[in-house]
CHARMM-style PDB file with segment names, atoms N, HN, CA, C and O in Angstrom:
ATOM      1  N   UNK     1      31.611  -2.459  19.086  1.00  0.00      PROA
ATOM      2  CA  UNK     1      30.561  -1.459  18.947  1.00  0.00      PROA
ATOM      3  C   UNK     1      30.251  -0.915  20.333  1.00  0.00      PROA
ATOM      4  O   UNK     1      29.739  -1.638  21.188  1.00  0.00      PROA
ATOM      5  N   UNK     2      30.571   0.407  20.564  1.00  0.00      PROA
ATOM      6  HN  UNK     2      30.986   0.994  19.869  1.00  0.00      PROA
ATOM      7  CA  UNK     2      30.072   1.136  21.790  1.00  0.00      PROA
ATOM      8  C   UNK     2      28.613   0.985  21.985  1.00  0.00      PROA
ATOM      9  O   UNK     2      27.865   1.013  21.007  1.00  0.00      PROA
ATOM     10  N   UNK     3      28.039   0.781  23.517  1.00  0.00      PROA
ATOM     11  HN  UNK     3      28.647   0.757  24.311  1.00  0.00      PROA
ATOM     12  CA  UNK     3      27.120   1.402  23.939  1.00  0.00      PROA
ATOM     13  C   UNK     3      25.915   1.713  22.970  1.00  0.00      PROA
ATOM     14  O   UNK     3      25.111   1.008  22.359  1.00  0.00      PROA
ATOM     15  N   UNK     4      26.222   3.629  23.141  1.00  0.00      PROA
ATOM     16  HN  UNK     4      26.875   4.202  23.638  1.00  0.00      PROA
ATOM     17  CA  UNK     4      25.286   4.154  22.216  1.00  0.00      PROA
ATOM     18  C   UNK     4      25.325   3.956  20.660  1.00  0.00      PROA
ATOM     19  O   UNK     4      24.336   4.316  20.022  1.00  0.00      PROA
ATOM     20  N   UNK     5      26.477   3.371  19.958  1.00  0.00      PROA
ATOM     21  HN  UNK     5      27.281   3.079  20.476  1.00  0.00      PROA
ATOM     22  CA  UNK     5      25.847   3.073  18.473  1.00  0.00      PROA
ATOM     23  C   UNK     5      25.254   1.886  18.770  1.00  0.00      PROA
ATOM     24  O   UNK     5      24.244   1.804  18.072  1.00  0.00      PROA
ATOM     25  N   UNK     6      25.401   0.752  19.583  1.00  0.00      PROA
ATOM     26  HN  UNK     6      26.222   0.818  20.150  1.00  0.00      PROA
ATOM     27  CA  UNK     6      24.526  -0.726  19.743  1.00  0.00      PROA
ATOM     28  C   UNK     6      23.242  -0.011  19.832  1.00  0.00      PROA
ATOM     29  O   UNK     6      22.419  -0.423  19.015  1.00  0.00      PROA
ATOM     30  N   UNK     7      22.843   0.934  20.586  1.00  0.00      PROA
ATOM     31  HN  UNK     7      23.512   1.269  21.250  1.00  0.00      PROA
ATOM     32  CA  UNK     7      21.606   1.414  20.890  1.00  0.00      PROA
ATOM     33  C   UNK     7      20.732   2.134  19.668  1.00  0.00      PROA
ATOM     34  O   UNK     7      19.569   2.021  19.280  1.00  0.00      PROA
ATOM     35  N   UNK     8      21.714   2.818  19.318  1.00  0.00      PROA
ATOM     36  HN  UNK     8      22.659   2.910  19.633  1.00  0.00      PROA
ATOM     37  CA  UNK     8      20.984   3.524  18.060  1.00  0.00      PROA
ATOM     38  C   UNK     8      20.873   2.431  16.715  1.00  0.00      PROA
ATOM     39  O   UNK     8      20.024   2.772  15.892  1.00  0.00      PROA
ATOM     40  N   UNK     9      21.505   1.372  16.452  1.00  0.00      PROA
ATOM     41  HN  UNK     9      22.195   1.095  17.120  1.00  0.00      PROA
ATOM     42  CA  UNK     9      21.080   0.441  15.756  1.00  0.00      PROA
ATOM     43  C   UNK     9      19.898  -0.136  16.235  1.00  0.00      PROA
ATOM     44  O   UNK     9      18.955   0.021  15.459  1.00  0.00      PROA
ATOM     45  N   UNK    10      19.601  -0.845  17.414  1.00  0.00      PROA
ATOM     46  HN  UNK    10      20.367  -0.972  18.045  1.00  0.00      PROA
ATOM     47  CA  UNK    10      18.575  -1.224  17.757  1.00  0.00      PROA
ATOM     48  C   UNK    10      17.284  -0.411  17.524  1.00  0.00      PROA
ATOM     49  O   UNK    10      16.326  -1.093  17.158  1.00  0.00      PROA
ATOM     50  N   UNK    11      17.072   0.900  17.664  1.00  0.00      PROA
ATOM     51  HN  UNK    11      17.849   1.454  17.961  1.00  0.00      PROA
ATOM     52  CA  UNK    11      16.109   2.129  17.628  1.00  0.00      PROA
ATOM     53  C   UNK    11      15.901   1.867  16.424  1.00  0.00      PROA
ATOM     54  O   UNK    11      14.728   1.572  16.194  1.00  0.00      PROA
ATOM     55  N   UNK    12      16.782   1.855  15.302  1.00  0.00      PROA
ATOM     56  HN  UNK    12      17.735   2.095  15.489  1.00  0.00      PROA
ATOM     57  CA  UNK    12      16.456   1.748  13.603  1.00  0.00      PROA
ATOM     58  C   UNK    12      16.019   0.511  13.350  1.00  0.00      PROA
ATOM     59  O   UNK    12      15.280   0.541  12.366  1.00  0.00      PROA
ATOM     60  N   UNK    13      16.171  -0.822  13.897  1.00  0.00      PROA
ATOM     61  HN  UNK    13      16.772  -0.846  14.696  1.00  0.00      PROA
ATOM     62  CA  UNK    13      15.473  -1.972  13.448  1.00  0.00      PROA
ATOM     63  C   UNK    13      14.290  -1.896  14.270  1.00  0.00      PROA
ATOM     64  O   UNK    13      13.351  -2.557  13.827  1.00  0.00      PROA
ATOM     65  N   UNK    14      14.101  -1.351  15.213  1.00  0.00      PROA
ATOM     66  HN  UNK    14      14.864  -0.814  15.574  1.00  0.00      PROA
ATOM     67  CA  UNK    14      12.798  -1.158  15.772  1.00  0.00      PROA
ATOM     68  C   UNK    14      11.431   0.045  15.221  1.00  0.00      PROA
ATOM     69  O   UNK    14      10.267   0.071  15.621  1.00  0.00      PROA
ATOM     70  N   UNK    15      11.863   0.624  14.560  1.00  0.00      PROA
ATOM     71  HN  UNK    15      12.808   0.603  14.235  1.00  0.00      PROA
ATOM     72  CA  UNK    15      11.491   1.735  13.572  1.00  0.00      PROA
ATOM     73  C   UNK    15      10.218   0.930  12.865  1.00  0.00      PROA
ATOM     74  O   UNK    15      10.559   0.035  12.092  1.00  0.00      PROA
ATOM     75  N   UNK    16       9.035   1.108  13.011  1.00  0.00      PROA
ATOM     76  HN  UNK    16       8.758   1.835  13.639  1.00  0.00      PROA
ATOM     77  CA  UNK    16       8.162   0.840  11.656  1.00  0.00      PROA
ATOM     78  C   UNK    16       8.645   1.713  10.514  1.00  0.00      PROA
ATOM     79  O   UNK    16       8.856   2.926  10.522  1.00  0.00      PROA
ATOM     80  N   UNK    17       8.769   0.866   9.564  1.00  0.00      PROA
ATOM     81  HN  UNK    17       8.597  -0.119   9.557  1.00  0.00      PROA
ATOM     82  CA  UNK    17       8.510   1.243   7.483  1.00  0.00      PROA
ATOM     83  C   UNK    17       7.090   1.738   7.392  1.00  0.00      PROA
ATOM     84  O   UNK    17       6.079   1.226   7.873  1.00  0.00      PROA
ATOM     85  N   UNK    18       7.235   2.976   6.589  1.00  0.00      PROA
ATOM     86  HN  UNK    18       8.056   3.392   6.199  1.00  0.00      PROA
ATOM     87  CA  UNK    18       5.865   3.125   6.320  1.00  0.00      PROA
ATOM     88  C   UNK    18       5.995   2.828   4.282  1.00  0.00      PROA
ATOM     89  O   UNK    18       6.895   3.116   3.493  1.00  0.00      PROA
ATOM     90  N   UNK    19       4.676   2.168   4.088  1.00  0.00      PROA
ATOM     91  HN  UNK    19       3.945   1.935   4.729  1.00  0.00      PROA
ATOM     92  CA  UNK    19       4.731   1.776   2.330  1.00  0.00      PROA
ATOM     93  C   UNK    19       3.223   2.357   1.911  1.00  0.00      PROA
ATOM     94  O   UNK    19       2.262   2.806   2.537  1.00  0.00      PROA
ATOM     95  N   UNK    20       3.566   2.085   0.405  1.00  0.00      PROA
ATOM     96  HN  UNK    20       4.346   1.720  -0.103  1.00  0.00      PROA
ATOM     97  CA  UNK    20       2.158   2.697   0.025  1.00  0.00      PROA
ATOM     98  C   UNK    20       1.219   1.474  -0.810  1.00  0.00      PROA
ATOM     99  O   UNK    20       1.466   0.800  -1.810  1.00  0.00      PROA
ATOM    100  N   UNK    21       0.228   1.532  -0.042  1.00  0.00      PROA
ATOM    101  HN  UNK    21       0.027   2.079   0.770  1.00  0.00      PROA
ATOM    102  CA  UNK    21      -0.316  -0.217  -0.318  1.00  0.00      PROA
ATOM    103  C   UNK    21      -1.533   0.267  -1.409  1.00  0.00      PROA
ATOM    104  O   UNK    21      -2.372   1.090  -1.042  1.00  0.00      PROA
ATOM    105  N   UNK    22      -1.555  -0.243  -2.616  1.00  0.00      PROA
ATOM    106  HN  UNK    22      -0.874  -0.912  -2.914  1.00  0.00      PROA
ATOM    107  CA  UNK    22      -2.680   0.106  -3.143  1.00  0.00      PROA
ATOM    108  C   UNK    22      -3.412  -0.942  -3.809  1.00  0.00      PROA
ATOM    109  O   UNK    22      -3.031  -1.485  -4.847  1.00  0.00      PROA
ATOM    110  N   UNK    23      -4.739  -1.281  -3.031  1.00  0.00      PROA
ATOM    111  HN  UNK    23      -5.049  -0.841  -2.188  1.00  0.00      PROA
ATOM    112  CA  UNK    23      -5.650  -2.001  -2.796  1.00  0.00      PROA
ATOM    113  C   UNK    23      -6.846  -2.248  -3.711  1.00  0.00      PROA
ATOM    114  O   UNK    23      -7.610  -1.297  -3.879  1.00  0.00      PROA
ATOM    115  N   UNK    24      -7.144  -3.566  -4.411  1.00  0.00      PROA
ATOM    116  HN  UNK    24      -6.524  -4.339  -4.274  1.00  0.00      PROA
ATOM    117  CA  UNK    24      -8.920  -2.822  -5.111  1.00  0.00      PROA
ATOM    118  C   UNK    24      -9.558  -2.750  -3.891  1.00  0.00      PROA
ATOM    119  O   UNK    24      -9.185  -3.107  -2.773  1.00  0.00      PROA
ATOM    120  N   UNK    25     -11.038  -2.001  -4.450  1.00  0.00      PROA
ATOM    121  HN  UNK    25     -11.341  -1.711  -5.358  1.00  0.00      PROA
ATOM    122  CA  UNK    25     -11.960  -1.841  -3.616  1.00  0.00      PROA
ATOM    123  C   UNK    25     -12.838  -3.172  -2.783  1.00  0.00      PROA
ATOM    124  O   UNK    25     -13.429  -2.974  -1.722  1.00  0.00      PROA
ATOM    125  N   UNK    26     -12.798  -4.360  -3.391  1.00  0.00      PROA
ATOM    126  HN  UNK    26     -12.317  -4.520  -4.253  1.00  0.00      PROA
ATOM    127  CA  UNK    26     -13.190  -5.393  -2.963  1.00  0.00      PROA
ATOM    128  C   UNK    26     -12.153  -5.996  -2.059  1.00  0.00      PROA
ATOM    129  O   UNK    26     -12.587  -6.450  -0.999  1.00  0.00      PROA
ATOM    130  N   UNK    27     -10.962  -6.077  -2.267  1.00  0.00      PROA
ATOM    131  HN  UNK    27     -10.610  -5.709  -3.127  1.00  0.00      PROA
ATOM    132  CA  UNK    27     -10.205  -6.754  -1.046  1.00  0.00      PROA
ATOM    133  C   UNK    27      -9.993  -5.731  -0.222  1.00  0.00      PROA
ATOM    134  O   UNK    27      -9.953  -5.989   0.981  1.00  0.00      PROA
ATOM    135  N   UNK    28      -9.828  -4.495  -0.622  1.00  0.00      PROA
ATOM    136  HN  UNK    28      -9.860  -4.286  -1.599  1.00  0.00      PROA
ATOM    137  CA  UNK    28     -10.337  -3.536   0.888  1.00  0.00      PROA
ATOM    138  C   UNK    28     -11.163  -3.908   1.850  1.00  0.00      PROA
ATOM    139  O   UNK    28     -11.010  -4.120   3.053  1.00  0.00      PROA
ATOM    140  N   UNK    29     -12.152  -3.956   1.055  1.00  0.00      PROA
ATOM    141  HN  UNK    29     -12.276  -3.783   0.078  1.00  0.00      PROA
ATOM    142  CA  UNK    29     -13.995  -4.581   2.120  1.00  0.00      PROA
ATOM    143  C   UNK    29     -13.095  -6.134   2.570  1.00  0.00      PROA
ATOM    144  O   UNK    29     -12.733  -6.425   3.710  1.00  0.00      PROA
ATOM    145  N   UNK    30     -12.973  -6.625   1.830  1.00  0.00      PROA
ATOM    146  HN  UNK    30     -13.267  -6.389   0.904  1.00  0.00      PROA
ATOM    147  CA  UNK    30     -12.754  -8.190   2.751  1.00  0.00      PROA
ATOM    148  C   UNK    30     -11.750  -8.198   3.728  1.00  0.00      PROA
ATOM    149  O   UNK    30     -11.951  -8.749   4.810  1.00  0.00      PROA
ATOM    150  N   UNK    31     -10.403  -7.494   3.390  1.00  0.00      PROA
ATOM    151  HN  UNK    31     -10.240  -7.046   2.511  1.00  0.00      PROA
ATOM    152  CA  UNK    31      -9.785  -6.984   4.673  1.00  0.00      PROA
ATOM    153  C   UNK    31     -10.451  -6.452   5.959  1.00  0.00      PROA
ATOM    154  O   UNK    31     -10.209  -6.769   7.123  1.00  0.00      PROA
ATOM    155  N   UNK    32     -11.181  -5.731   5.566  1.00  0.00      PROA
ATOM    156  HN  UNK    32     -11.378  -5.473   4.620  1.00  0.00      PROA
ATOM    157  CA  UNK    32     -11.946  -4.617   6.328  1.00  0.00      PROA
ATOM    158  C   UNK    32     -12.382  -5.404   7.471  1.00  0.00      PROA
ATOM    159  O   UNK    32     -12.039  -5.412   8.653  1.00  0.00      PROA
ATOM    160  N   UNK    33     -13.536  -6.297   6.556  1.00  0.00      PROA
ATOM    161  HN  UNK    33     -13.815  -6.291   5.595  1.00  0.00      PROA
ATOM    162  CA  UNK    33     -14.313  -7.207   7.251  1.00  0.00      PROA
ATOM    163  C   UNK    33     -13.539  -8.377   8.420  1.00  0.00      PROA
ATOM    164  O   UNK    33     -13.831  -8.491   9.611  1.00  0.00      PROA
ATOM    165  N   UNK    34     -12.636  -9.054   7.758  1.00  0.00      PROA
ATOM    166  HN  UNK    34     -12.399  -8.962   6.791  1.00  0.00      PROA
ATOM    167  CA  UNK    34     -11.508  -9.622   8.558  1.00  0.00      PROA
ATOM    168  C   UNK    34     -11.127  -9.188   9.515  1.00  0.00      PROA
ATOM    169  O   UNK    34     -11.524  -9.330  10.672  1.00  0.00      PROA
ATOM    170  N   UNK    35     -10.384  -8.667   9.129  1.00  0.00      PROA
ATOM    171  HN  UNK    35     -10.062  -8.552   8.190  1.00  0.00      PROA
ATOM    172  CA  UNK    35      -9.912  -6.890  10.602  1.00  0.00      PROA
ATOM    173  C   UNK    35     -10.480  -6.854  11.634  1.00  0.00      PROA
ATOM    174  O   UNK    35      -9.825  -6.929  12.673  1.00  0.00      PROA
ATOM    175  N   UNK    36     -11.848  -6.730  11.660  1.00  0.00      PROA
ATOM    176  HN  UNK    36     -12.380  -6.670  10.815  1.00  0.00      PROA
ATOM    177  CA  UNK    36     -13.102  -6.289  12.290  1.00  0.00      PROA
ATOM    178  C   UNK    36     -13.373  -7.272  13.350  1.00  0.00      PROA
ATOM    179  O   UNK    36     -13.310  -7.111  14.568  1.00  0.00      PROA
ATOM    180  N   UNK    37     -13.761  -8.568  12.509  1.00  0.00      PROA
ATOM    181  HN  UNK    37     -13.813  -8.699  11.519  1.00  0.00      PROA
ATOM    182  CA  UNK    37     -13.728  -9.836  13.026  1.00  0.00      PROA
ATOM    183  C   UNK    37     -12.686 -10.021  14.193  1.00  0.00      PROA
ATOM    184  O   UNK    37     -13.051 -10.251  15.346  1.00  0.00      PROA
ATOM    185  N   UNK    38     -11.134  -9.886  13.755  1.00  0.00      PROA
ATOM    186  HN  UNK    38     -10.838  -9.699  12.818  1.00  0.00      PROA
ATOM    187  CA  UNK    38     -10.353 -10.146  14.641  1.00  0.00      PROA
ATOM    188  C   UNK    38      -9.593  -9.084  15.610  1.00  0.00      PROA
ATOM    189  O   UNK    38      -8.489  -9.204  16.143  1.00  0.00      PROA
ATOM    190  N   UNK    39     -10.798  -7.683  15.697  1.00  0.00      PROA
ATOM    191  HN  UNK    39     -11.694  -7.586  15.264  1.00  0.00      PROA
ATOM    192  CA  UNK    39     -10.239  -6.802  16.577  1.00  0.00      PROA
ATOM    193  C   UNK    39      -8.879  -6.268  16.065  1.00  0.00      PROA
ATOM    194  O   UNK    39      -7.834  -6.148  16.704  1.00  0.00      PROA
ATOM    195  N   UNK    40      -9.134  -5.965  14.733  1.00  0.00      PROA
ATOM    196  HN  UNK    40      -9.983  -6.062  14.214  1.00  0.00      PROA
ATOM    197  CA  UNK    40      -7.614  -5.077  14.428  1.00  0.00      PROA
ATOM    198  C   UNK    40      -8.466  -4.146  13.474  1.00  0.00      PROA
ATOM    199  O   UNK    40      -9.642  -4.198  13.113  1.00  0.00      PROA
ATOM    200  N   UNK    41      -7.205  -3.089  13.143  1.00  0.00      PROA
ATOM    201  HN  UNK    41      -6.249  -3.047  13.436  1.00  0.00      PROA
ATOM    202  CA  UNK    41      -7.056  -2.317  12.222  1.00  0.00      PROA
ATOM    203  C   UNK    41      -6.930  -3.063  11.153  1.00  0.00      PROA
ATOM    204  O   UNK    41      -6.558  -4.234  11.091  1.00  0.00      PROA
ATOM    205  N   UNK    42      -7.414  -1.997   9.887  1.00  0.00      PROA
ATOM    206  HN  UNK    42      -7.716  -1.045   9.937  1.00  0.00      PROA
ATOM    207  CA  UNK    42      -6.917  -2.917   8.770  1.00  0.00      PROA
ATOM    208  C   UNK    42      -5.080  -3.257   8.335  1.00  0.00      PROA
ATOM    209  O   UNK    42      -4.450  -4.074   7.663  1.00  0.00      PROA
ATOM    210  N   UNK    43      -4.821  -2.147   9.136  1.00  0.00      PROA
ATOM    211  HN  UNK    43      -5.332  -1.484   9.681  1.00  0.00      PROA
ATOM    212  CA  UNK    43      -3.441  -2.013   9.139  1.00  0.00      PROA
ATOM    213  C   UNK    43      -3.074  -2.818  10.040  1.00  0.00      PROA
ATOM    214  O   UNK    43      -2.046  -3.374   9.654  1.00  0.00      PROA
ATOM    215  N   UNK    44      -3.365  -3.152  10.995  1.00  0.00      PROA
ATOM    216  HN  UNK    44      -4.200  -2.700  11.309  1.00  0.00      PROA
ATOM    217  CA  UNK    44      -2.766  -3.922  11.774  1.00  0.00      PROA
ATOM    218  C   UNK    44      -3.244  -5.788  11.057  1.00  0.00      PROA
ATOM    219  O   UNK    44      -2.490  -6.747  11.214  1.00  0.00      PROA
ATOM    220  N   UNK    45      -4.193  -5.850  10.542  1.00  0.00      PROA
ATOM    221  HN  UNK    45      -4.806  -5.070  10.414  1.00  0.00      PROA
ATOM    222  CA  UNK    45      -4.762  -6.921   9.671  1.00  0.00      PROA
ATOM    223  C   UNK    45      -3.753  -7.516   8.860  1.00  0.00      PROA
ATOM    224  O   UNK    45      -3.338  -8.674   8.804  1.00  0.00      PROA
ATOM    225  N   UNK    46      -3.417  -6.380   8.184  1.00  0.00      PROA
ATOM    226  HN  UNK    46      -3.754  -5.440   8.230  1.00  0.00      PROA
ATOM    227  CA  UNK    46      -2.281  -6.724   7.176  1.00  0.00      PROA
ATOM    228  C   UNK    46      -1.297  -7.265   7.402  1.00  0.00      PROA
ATOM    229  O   UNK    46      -0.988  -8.404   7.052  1.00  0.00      PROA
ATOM    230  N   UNK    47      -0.464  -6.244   8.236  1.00  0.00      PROA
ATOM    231  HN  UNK    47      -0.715  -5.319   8.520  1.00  0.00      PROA
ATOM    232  CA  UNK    47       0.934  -6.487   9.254  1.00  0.00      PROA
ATOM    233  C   UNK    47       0.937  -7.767   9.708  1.00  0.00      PROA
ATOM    234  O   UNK    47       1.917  -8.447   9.404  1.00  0.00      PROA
ATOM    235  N   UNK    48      -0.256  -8.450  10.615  1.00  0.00      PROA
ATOM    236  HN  UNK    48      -1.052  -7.898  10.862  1.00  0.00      PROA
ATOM    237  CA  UNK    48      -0.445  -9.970  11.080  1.00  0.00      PROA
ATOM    238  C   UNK    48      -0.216 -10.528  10.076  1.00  0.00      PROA
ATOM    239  O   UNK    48       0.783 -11.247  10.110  1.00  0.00      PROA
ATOM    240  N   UNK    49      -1.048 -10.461   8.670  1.00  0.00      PROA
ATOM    241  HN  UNK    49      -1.859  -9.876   8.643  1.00  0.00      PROA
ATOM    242  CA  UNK    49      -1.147 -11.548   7.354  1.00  0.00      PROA
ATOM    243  C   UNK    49       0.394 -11.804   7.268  1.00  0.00      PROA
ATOM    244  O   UNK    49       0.875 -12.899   7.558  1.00  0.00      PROA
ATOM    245  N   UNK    50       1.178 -10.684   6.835  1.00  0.00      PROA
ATOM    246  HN  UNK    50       0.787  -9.794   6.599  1.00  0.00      PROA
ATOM    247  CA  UNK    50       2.287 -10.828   6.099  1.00  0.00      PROA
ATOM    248  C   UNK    50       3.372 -11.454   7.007  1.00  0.00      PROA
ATOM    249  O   UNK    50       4.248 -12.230   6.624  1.00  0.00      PROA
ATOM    250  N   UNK    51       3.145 -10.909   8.524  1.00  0.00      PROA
ATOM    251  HN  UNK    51       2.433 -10.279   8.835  1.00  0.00      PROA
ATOM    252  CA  UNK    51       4.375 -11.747   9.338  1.00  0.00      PROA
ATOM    253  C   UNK    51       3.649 -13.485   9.601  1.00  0.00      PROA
ATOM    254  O   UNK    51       4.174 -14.545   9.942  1.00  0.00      PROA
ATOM    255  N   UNK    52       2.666 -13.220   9.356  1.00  0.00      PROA
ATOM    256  HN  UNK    52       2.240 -12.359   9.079  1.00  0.00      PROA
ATOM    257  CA  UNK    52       2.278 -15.016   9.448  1.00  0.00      PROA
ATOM    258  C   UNK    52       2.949 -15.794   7.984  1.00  0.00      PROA
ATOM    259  O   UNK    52       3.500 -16.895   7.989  1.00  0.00      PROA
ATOM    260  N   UNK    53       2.719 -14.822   6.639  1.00  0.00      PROA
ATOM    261  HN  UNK    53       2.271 -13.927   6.635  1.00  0.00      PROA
ATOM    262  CA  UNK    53       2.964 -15.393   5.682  1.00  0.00      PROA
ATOM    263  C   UNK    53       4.684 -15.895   5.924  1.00  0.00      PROA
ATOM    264  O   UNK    53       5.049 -17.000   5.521  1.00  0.00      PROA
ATOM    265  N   UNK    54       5.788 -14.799   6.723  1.00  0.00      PROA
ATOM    266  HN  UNK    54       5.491 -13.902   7.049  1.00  0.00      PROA
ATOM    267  CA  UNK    54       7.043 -14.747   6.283  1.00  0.00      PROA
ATOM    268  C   UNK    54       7.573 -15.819   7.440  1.00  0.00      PROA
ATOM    269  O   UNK    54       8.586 -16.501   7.282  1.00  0.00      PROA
ATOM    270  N   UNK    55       6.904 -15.856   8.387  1.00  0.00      PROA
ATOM    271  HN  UNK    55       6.081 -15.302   8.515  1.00  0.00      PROA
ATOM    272  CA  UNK    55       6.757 -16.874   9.335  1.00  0.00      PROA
ATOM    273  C   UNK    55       6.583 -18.427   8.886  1.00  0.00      PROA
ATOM    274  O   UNK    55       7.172 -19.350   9.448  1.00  0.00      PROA
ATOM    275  N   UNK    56       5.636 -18.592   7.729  1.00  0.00      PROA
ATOM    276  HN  UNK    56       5.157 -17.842   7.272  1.00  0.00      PROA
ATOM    277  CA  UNK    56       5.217 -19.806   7.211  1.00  0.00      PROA
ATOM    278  C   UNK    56       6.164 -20.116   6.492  1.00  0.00      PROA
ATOM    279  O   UNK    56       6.500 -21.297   6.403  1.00  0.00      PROA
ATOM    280  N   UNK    57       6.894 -19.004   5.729  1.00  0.00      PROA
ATOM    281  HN  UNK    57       6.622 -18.044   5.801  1.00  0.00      PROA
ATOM    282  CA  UNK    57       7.834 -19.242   4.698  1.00  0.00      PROA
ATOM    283  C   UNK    57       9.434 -19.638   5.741  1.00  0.00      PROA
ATOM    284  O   UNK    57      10.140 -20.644   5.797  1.00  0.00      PROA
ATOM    285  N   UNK    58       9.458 -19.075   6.034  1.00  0.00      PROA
ATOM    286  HN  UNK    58       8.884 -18.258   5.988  1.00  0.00      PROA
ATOM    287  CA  UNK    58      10.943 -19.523   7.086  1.00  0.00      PROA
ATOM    288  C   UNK    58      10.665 -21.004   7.464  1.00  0.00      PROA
ATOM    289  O   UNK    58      11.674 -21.708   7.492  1.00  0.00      PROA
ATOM    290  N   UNK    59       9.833 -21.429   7.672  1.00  0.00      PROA
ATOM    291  HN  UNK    59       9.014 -20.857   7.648  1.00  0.00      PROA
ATOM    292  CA  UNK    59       9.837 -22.921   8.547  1.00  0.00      PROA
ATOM    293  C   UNK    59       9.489 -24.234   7.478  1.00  0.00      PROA
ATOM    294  O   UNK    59       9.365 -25.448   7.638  1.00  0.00      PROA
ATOM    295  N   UNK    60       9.401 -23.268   6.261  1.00  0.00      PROA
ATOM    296  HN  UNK    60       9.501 -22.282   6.132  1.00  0.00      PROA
ATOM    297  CA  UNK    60       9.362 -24.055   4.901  1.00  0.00      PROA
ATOM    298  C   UNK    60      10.581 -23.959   4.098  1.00  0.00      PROA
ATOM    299  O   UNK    60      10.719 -24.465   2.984  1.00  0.00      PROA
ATOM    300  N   UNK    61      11.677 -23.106   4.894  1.00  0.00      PROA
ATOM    301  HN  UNK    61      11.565 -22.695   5.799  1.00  0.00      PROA
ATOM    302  CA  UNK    61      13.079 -23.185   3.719  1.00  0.00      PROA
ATOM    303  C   UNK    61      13.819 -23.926   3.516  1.00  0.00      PROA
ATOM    304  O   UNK    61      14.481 -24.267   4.497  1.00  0.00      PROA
ATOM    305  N   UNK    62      14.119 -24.546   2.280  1.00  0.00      PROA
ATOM    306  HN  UNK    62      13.582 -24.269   1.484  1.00  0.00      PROA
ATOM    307  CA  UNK    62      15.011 -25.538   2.477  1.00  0.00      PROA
ATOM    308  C   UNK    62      16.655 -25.233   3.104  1.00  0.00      PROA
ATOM    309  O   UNK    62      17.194 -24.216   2.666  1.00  0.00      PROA
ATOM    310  N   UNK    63      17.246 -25.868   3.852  1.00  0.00      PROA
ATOM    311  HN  UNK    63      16.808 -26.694   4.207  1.00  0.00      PROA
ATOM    312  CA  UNK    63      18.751 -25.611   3.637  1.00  0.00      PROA
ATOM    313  C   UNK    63      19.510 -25.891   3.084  1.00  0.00      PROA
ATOM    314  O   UNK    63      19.197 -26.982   2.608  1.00  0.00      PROA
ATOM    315  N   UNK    64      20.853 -25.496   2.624  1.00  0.00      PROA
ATOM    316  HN  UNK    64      21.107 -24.610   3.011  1.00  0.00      PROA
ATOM    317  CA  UNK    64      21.550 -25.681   1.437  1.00  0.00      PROA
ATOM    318  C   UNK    64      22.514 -26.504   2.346  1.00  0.00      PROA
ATOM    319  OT1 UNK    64      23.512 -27.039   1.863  1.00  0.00      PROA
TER     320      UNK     64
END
């Protein structure tokens, strides 16, 4: 792999996904509130939750 395609792969795994998250109104507020607490966005709230969740899950996999 040349150079610039190594590079331009890297640019695409570095890329944020954007998704469409749809929330009730009560775990909105408790996000919200969370968030707040820990100096984030709710978006950025989230993003933490889920890489902690996929984080927790990796160090819990079994191997085959």
């Amino acid at each position: 792999m040349g150079a610039k395609e190594k590079k331009s792969v890297e640019n695409t795994s570095m890329e944020k996904k954007q998704i469409l998250l749809r929330l009730s109104p009560s775990l909105h507020n408790e996000l919200a509130a969370w968030a707040e607490d820990d100096f984030r966005s709710i978006n950025g709230q989230i993003e933490y939750l889920l890489s902690e969740a996929v984080r927790k899950r990796k160090g819990t996999e079994h191997k085959d």
